[in-house]
C-alpha positions in Angstrom: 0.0 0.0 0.0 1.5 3.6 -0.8 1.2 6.6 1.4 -0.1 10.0 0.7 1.7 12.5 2.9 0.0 15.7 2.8 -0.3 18.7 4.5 -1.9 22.6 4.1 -1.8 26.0 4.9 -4.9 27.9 5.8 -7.0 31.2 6.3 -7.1 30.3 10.3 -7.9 27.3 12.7 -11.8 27.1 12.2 -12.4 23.7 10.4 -15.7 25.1 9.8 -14.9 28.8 7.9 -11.6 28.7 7.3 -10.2 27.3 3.6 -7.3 25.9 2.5 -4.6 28.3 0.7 -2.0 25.9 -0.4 -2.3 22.0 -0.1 1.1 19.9 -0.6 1.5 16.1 -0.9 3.8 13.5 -1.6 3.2 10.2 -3.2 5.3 7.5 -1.5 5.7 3.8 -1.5 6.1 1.8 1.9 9.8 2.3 2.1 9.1 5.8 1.7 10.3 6.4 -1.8 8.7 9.2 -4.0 6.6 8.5 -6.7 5.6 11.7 -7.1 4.8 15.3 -5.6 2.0 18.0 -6.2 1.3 21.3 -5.0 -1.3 23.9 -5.5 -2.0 27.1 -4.5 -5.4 29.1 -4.3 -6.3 33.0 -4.0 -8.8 33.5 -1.1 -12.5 33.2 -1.2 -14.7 36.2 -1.4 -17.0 35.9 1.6 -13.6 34.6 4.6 -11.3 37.1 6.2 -8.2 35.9 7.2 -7.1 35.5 10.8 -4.1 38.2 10.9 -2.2 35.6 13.4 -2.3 32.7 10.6 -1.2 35.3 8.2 1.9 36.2 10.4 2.8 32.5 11.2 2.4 31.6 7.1 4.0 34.5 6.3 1.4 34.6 3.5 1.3 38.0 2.4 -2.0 39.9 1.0 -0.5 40.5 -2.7 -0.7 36.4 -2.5 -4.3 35.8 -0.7 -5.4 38.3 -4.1 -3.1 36.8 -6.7 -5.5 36.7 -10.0 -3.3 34.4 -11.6 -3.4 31.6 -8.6 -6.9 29.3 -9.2 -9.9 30.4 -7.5 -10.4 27.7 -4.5 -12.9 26.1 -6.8 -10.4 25.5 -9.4 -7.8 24.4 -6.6 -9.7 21.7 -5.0 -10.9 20.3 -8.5 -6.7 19.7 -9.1 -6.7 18.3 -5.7 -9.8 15.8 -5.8 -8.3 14.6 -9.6 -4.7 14.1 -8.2 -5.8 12.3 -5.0 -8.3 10.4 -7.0 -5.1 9.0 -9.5 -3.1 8.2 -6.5 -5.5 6.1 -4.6 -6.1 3.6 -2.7 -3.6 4.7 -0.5 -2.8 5.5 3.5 -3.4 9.2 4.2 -0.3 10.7 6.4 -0.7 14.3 7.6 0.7 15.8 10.8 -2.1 16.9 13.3 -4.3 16.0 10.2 -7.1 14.1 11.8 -8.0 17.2 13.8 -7.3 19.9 11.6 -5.9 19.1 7.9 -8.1 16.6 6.9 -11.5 18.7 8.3 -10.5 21.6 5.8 -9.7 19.3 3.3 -13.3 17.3 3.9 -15.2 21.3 3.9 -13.2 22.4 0.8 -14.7 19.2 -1.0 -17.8 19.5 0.6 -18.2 23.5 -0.3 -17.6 22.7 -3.9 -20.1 19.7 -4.4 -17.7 16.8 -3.9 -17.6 14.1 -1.9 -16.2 14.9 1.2 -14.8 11.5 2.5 -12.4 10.5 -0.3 -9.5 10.0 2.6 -11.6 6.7 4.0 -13.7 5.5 1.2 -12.6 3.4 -2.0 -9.9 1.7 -0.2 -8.2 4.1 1.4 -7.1 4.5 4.9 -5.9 7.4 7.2 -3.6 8.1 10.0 -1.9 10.9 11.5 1.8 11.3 12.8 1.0 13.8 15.8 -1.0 10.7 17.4 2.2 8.4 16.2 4.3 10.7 17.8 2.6 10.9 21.1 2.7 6.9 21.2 6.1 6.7 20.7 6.3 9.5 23.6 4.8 6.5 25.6 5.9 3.4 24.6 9.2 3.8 23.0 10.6 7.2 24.0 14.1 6.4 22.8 13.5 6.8 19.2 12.9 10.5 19.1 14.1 13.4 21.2 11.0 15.0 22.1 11.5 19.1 22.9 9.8 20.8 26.1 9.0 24.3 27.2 10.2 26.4 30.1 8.1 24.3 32.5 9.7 21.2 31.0 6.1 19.9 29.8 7.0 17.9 26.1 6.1 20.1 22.3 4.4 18.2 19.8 5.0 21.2 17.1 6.2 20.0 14.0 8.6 22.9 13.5 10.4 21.9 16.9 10.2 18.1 17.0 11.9 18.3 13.1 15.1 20.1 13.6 15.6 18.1 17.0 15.7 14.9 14.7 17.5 15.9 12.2 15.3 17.3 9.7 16.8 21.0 8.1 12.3 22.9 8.6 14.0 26.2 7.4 10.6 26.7 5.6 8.5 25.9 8.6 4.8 26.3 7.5 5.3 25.7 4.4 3.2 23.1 3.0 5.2 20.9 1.1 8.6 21.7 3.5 6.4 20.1 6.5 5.3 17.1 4.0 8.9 16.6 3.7 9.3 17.2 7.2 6.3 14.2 8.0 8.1 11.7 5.9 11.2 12.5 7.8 10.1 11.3 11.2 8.2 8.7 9.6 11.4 7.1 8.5 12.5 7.6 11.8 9.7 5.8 13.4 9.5 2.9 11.7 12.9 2.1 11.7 13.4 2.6 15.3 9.2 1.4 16.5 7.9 -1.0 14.0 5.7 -2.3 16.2 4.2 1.6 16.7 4.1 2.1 12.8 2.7 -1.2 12.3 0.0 -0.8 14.5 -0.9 2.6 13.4 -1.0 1.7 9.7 -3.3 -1.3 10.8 -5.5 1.2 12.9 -5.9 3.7 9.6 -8.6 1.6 8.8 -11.6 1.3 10.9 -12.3 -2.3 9.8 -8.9 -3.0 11.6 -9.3 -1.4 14.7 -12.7 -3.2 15.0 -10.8 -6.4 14.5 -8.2 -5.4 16.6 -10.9 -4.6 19.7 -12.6 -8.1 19.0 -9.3 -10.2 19.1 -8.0 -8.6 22.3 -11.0 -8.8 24.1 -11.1 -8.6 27.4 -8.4 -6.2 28.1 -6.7 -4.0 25.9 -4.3 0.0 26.6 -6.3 2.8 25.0 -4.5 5.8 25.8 -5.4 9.5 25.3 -3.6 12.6 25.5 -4.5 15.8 27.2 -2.3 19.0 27.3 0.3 17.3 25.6 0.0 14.7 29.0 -0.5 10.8 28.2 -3.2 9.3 30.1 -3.0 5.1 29.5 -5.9 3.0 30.4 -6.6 -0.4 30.7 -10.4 -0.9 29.3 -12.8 -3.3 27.8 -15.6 -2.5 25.2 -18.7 -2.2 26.7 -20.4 -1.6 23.0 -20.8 0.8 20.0 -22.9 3.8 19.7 -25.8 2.9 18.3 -26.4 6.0 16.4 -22.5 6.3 15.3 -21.0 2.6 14.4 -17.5 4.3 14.5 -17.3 4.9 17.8 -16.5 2.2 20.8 -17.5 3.0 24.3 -15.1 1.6 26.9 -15.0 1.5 30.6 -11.6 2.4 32.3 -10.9 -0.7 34.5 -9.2 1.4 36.7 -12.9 2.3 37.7 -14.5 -0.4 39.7 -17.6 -1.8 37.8 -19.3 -3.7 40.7 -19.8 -0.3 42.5 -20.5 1.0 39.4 -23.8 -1.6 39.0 -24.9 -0.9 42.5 -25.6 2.0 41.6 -29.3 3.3 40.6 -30.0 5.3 37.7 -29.4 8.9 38.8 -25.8 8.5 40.7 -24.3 5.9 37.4 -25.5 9.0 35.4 -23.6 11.2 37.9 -20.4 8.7 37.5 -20.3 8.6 34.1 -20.9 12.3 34.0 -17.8 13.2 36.3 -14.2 14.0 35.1 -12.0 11.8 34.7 -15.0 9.8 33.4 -15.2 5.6 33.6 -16.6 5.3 29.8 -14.0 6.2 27.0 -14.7 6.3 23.4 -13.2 5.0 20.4 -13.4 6.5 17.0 -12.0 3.8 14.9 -12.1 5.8 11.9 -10.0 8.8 13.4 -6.3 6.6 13.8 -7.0 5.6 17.9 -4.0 4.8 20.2 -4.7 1.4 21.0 -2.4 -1.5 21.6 -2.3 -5.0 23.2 -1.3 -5.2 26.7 1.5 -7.1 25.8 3.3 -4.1 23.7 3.2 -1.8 27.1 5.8 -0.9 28.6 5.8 -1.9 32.6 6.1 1.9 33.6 2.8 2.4 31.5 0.8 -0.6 33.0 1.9 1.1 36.2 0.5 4.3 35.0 -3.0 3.4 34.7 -3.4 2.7 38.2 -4.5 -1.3 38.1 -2.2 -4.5 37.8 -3.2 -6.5 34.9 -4.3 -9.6 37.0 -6.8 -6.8 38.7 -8.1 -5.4 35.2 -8.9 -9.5 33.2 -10.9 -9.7 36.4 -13.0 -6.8 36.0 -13.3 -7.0 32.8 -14.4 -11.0 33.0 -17.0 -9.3 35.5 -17.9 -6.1 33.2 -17.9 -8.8 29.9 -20.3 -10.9 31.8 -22.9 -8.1 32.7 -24.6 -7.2 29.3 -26.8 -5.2 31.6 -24.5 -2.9 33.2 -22.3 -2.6 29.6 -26.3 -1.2 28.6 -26.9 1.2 31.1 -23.0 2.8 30.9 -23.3 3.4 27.0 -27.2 4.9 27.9 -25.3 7.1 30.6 -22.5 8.1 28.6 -25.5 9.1 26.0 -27.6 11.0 28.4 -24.2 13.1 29.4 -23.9 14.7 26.0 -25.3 17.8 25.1 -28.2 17.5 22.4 -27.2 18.3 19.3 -28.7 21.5 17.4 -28.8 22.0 13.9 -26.7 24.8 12.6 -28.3 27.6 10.5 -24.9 27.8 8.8 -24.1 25.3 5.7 -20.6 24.2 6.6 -21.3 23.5 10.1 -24.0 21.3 8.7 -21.4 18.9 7.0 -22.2 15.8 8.9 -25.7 16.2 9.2 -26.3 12.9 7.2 -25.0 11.7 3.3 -25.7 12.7 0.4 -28.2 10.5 -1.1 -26.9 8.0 -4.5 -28.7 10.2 -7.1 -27.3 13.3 -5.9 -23.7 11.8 -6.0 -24.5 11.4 -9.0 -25.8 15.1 -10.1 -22.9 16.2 -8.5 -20.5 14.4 -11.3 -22.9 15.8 -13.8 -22.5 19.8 -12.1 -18.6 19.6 -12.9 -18.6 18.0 -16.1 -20.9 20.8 -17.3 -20.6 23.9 -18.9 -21.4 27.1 -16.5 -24.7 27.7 -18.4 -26.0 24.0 -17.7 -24.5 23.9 -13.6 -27.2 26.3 -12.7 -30.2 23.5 -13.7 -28.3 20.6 -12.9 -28.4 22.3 -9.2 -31.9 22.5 -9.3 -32.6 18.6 -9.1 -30.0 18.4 -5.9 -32.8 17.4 -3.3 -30.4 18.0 -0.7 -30.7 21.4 0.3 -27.6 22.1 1.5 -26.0 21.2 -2.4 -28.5 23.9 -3.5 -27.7 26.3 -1.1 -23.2 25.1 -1.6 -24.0 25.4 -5.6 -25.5 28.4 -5.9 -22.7 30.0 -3.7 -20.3 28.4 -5.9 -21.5 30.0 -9.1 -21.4 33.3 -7.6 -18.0 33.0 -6.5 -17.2 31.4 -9.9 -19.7 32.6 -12.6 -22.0 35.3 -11.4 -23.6 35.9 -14.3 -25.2 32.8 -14.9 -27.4 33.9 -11.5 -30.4 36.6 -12.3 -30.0 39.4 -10.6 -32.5 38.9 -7.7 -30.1 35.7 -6.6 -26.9 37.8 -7.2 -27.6 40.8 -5.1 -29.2 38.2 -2.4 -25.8 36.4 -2.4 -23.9 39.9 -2.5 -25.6 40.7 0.7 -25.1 37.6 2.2 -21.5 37.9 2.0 -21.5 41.6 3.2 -23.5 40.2 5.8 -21.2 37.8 7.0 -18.6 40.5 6.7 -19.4 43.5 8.1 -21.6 41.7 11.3 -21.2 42.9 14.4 -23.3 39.9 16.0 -22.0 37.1 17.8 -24.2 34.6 15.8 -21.9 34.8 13.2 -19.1 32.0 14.2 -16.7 33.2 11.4 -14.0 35.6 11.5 -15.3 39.1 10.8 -13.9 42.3 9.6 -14.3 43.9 12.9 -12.9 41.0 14.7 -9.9 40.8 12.2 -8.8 44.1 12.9 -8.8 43.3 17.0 -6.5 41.0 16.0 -4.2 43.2 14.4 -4.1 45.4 17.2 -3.5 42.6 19.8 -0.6 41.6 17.4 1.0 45.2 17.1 4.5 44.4 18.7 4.9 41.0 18.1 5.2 41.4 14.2 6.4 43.8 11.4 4.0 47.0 11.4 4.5 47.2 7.8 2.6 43.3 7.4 0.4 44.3 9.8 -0.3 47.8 7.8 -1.2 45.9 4.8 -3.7 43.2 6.5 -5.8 46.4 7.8 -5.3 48.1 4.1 -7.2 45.1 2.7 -9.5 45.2 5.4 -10.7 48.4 4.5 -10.8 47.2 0.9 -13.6 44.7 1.9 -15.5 46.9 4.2 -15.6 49.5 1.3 -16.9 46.3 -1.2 
């Protein structure tokens, strides 16, 4: 199986309303060898400001966010889908991707009427290095030299934990440089933790970490991290989510489940609902941290507060109670908070999939000419497609639209803007320019000068 190491550089940190600026990837086979590279870069959308502090860290200057001859974002992701469509099935690599890289990736093909789960569908699989790293943090620390801060708490930042293994990240933040930099301590890992590589390359697919949970039932390490912190547990499933097959409750055996059945109704929902909680989760589609018991180290079986002989017995008991494995997952349930529909599009990515016909439309909207995208959008019966589509022709091809839609768009956008309201979760103008001023100081007032220049420029649109 190859590897598709990518990475991006962005508008900002919201997965939501944020888009990508330049996307980088590498095309590898196992050994790590290149097959080949791409890059792309895209000008910035009409209707997102950029957050001044992700401008400063990029070094991404204005004259580049406005570039005419770059692609539109449109035009960018269409090169991206095509060349990560040739390269598959492969095993997606990204650093800190699961969380951020991929979510930008999955809205920029969701924004522009494309599937949005190419990284885990067709055969593919996905992963990410940051939760590689962090393992090897725990269970192998010899085979990198992890940096720390002042208080002597470890730094997961790619742009530190690079040089301090050898790898020249003169170009931090640069998209294909921290590629480069992934592949790198990749190397690294695998030659010096197979068994860590190994087991995260099995766990990039969520068929395999649902074997993996089956064949080491009862006890297995699931370990999460928190501030940078490793917390191991010991744990056995308890069941899946019966609204969301991808994700595995547990029960932390370090938690005593015979108390934990004595209990009526309204204190288990208090016990579940306390921090550190007894029921875990498991996404097995997001790259978890789980291993056999047998591949932690002593000082980690120590760590989670329960000798092994203590933990098969609990779990035998916990295995044995299909009751009590019932009421947990119901507990763990009832401690969410209910979840609202969004009034925004992108924040309404994963509120169910697009249906088979309207997969298909969506093939049908990019093959066609401008003219024809406009009816092909209105046979979508998904309404968020309509509402993505017509956006998109805007951006692309206003004047396809009629005028009512065009100047109902055009306000939109200003809307989104020029707000002053705090029901607008995306970076505004007047919140862009607080930035600026909480940055004056801490970077070149010239850069600083031109961010609030093209500020004006888009309050004045």
């Amino acid at each position: 199986m190859n590897f598709i190491f990518y990475d991006t550089e962005t508008t900002g940190t919201d997965t939501f309303f944020d888009q990508i600026l330049q996307f980088a990837a590498i095309l590898t086979d196992e050994e790590f060898n290149e097959i080949d590279r791409f890059e792309v870069r895209c000008r910035i959308q009409p209707h997102i400001i950029p957050a001044p502090m992700a401008l400063i860290v990029t070094q991404i200057s204005i004259d580049q966010l406005t570039d005419a001859s770059l692609p539109s974002h449109y035009e960018m992701v269409q090169q991206i889908q095509a060349k990560l469509e040739s390269w598959s099935p492969a095993i997606f690599i990204g650093y800190n991707s699961i969380s951020f890289d991929e979510a930008l990736l999955r809205q920029a093909f969701y924004q522009t009427l494309n599937p949005p789960y190419l990284t885990a569908m067709n055969g593919n699989g996905r992963t990410d290095l940051l939760h590689m790293v962090r393992a090897i943090s725990v269970f192998a620390p010899e085979v990198l030299s992890i940096p720390t801060n002042d208080k002597g708490n470890p730094v997961f930042k790619l742009d530190q934990l690079a040089p301090l293994n050898g790898f020249s990240h003169e170009n931090a933040h640069d998209a294909l440089n921290d590629v480069e930099a992934t592949i790198h301590l990749s190397r690294l890992i695998k030659t010096g933790a197979l068994f860590v590589w190994e087991a995260f390359i099995r766990n990039a697919y969520k068929k395999e970490v649902m074997n993996f949970i089956d064949l080491n039932v009862p006890v297995f390490s699931q370990t999460e991290f928190y501030f940078n912190r490793p917390y191991p547990f010991l744990v056995t499933p308890l069941g899946s989510n019966p609204s969301n097959g991808s994700e595995i409750f547990t029960i932390n055996l370090a938690h005593d489940p015979a108390k934990l059945a004595g209990l009526g109704e309204a204190a288990l929902a208090k016990a579940v609902a306390a921090s550190p909680t007894p029921v875990r989760s498991i996404k097995t589609n997001a790259a978890p941290i789980v291993f056999s018991v047998a591949d932690m180290p002593s000082a980690m079986i120590k760590a989670t507060g329960i000798p092994i002989d203590d933990a098969n017995d609990r779990a035998a008991m916990v295995q044995a109670d299909q009751s009590l494995k019932d009421r947990l997952i119901e507990a763990k349930l009832a401690s969410r908070d209910e979840y609202e529909v969004s009034p925004h599009v992108e924040a309404q990515i994963y509120d169910g999939f697009f249906s088979w016909d309207d997969q298909a439309l969506m093939k049908e909207f990019h093959a066609a000419e401008w003219a024809n995208k406009l009816t092909i959008l209105e046979k979508f019966t998904d309404a968020r497609l309509k509402q993505l589509g017509q956006r998109l022709i805007y951006f692309e091809q206003p004047d396809v639209l009629n005028e009512e839609t065009r100047d109902r768009l055009k306000i939109g956008v200003g809307q989104r803007l020029c707000s002053q309201e705090d029901d607008i979760p995306s970076l505004t103008i007047s919140g862009a320019y607080e930035e600026v001023e909480k940055a004056r100081g801490k970077a070149e007032d010239s850069f600083l000068d031109e961010i609030e220049d093209f500020l004006k420029q888009k309050a004045d649109l």
